[in-house]
N, C-alpha and C positions, 0 to 999 in steps of 0.2 A: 720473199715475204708474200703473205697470202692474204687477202685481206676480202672478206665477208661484207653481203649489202643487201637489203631486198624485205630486210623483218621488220615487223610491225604488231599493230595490235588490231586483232579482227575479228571477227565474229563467228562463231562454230555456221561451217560449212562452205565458207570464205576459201577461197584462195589467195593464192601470195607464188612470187619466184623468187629465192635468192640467188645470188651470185655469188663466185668468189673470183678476183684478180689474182692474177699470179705476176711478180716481178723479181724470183728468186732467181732468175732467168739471165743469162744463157749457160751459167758454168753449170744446172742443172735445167734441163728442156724438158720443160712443162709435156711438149706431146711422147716423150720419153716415159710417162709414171702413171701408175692407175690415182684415181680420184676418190676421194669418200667421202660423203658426209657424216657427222657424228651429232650426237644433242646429249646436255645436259639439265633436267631438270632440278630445279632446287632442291636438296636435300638428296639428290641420287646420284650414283653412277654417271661417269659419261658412256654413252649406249650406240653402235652403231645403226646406220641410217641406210645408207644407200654406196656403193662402191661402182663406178664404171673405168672400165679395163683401157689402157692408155691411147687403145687406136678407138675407144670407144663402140668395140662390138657386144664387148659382155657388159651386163650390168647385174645389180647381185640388190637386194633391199629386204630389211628387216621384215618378219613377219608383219610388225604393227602397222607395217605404211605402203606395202604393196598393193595395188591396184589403182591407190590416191597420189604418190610421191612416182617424180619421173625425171632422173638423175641422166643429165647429158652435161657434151663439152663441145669447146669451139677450140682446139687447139693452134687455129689460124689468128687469135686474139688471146691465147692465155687465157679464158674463162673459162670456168666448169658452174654449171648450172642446178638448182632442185627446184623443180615446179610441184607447188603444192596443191592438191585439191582438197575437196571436204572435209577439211580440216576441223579436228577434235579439240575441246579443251584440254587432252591429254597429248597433245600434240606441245604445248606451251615449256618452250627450256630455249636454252641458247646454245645456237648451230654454230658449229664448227667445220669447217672445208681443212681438207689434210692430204699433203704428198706422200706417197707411199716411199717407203727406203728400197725398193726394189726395184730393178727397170723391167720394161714390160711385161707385166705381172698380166694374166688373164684370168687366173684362177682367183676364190672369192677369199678375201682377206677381210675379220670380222674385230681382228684385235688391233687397238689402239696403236697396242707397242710397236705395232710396223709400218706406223707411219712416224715419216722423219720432220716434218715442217705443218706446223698447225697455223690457223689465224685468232684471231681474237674475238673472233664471233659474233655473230646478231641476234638481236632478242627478237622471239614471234612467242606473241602470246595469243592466246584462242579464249575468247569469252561465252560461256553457254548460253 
């Protein structure tokens, strides 16, 4: 189970950090799976976000959020982490953290379908 915390509602140019727990754990080991973030805004697609690689060297992030968004883990705690900065009102959907089906994966994985374990997500909204 993976479960999301950290959204809210803020002001264009705000930051925020989510989190997500992991307790699908041990028959599958968190520091075993690359990480990703995903977001879905209303009325769209779910869109990838940010992916970092299961020992945490590589990390891989959407055009729209790179430079702002900075996608780490604690695998000592089962967390994987998205710190956000200057956050846009185009920024505004509900985050998703998700296990990859593969085991250490390093290379960038952009599609939904290859992750096996999703959470329930947190809403961050951005007001202009």
């Amino acid at each position: 189970q993976l479960v999301e915390s950290g959204g809210g509602l803020v002001q264009a140019g705000d930051s925020l950090r989510l989190s997500c727990a992991a307790s699908i754990y041990p028959t599958r080991a968190f520091g075993n799976y690359a990480m990703a973030w995903f977001r879905q805004a209303p009325g769209k697609e779910r869109e990838f976000v940010a992916q970092i690689s299961w020992n945490g060297e590589n990390t891989y992030y959407a055009d729209a959020v790179k430079g702002r968004f900075t996608i780490s883990r604690d695998n000592t705690q089962n967390t994987l982490y998205l710190q956000m900065n200057s956050l846009k009102p185009e920024d505004t959907a509900l985050y998703y953290c998700a296990s990859d089906r593969v085991l250490f994966r390093a290379r960038a994985e952009y599609s939904s379908t290859q992750y096996a374990d999703w959470g329930r997500g947190t809403q961050v909204t951005v007001s202009s």
